[in-house]
C-alpha angles and dihedrals in degrees: 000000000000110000095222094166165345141212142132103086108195129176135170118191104248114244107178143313136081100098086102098321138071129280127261115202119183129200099018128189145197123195129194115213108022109089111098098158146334136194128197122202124192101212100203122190092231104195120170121205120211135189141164078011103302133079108265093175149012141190123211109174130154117251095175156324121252110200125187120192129204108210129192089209126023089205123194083243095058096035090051088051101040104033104025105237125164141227113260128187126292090011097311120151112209120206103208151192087253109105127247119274126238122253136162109237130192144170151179126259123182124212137190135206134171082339097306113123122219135187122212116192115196124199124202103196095192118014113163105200138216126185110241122224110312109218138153128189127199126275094240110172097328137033112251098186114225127203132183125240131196126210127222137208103206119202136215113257127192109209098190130018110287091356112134129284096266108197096178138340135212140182135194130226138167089220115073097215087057092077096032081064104046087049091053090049091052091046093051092244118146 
C-alpha cells in the first residue's frame, strides 16, 4: 500500500497501569493540523546462537519502540504535556531538570491500494519525549519552511498478569471515525 498521509495526533499523560493492568490516562487530547510525519522504529534485541561452526538458534524480540514526530506548531500546551516544562513568571516556559512524563501517543495514517483507501491508527501505550535539536536558519531569498520534532523512547506495558509485553497497537479501517474513535478511546476522551 502507498502511505499518502497522517494526521490526528493524539496524547493522554499516563497515570498508572500496565504492570499487569490496564492503563489509566488522564487529560487526554486530540489536535487537528499538527502531524507532519512520524516514524516508528521496533528496536529488536537480534542475537544469534553457534555451535559446531554454524548458528543452531536465534532470538529476535522486541526491547522497545523508538517513535519521532515532525509538528507544524510546538505549542506551550504540547511542550508542558510531552516534555514536562513548567510555567515561569511573566509567561515564561521553563524547561527543567525535572524528566520527561509518560504519555501514550497515537495517530492516523491513510493508505491506498488498487484505489481502495485505508486508515491505520497506531497507539503508543508509554513514550517517554525529548525535544531535538531546536534550529532556525534565515529567510534569504525564499521561505524553507522549519519545523521542530520531538523524539520518543516507547516502553513495554503488560495489560493483563502474565499477558505479553504490548509496545503499541494498531488497528486498520476503511472509515476514518473508526479509528478516531479507537484512538480516543485509547486516549480516555469521550
Amino acid at each position: 500500500m502507498a502511505k499518502i498521509g497522517i494526521k490526528g495526533l493524539v496524547y493522554a499523560p499516563y497515570s498508572s497501569g500496565g504492570d499487569g493492568s490496564s492503563i489509566v490516562y488522564t487529560g487526554g487530547a486530540q489536535l487537528a493540523d499538527y502531524m507532519i510525519r512520524a516514524d516508528l522504529t521496533e528496536n529488536r534485541d537480534d542475537v544469534k546462537f553457534y555451535a559446531d561452526d554454524h548458528q543452531i538458534d536465534a532470538e529476535n524480540e522486541m526491547t522497545g519502540v523508538s517513535i519521532s514526530l515532525e509538528l507544524s506548531n510546538m505549542t506551550d500546551a504540547l511542550e508542558k504535556a510531552l516534555l514536562g516544562y513548567t510555567d515561569g513568571t511573566g509567561g515564561e516556559l521553563n524547561a527543567t531538570s525535572k524528566d520527561s512524563p509518560f504519555v501514550g501517543v497515537g495517530f492516523t495514517r491513510k493508505e491506498r491500494f488498487k484505489g481502495s483507501v485505508t486508515y491505520h491508527g497506531y497507539w503508543i501505550y508509554k513514550v517517554q519525549f525529548s525535544k531535538d535539536s531546536d534550529s532556525t536558519q534565515t529567510k534569504g531569498e525564499s521561505i524553507d519552511f522549519q519545523t521542530e520534532s520531538l523524539t520518543g523512547n516507547g516502553m513495554g506495558v503488560q495489560l493483563s498478569a502474565g499477558g505479553d509485553v504490548i509496545y503499541y497497537s494498531h488497528i486498520r479501517n476503511t472509515v476514518e471515525s473508526s479509528v478516531t474513535a479507537w484512538l480516543k478511546g485509547k486516549a480516555g476522551i469521550s
